[in-house]
N, C-alpha and C positions, 0 to 999 in steps of 0.2 A: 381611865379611858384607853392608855398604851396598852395594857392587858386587854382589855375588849377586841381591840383592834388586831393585836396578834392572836390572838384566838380565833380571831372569825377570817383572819387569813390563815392559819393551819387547819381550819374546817374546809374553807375553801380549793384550798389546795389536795387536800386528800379526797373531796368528793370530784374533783378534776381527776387526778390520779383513777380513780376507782372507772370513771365515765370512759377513760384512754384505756384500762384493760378491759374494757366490755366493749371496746369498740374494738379492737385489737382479737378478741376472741370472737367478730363475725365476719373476719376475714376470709376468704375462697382460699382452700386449698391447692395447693400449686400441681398442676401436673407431672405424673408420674414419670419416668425417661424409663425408655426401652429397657428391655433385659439384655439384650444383643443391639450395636449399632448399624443401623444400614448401611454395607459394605458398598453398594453399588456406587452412592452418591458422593462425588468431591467437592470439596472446597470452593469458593468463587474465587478464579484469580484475574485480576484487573489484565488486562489486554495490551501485550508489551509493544503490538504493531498499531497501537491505535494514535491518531494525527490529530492535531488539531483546522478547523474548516480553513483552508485555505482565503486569504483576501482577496479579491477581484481587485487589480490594478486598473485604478483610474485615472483617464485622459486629463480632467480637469481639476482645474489647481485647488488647493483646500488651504483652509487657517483652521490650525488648532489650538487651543490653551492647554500649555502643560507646566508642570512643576519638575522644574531643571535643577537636580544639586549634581553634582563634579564629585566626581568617586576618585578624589586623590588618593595617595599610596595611605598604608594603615599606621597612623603615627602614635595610634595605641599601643606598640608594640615592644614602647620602653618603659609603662608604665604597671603597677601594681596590679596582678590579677582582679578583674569585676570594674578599671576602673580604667578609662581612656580618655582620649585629648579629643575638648569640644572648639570647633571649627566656628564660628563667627552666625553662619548658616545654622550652625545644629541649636544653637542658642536664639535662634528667631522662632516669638511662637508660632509665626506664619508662615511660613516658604513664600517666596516672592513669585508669582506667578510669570509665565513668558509665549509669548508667542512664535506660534512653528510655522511656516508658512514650505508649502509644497506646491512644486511649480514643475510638473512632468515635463523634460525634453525631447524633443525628436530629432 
């Protein structure tokens, strides 16, 4: 029965095989690249003057939810290259959420 079984998975396998380079030989030909490259056309370069949209400051007071951790000094600094000191916070699976509250004055 084990002979059976590995036989008709090396039959299997090689008619797999065979079906992958005849699928493989009906693949589209890639196009061909110029003889000469177009000299006129440059490169895209990303935009060193470009800003991001400005906020409209508003009059009225807002509540936000945000996720607060304290960016103390780096105290990884004495420790084994790949390996630094975990903070109380860094070992929570959740960050503790906190309230921002914004109250414009005049």
């Amino acid at each position: 029965m084990t002979r059976i079984l590995t036989t008709a998975s090396i039959l299997l396998g090689t008619l797999l095989m065979l079906r992958a380079g005849a699928i493989a030989d009906e693949l589209p030909v890639p196009p061909v690249p110029p003889e000469t490259p177009p000299l006129a056309e440059i490169a895209p370069v990303p935009n060193p003057d470009a800003r991001a949209p400005e906020v409209a400051a508003s009059d009225a007071p807002s509540v936000d939810v945000r996720l607060y951790r304290a960016k103390p000094y780096d105290p990884g600094l004495g420790f084994a290259p790949g390996s630094r000191y975990q903070t109380s916070e860094d070992r929570k699976p959740i960050q503790t959420p906190g309230v921002s509250i914004s109250v414009p004055l005049e």
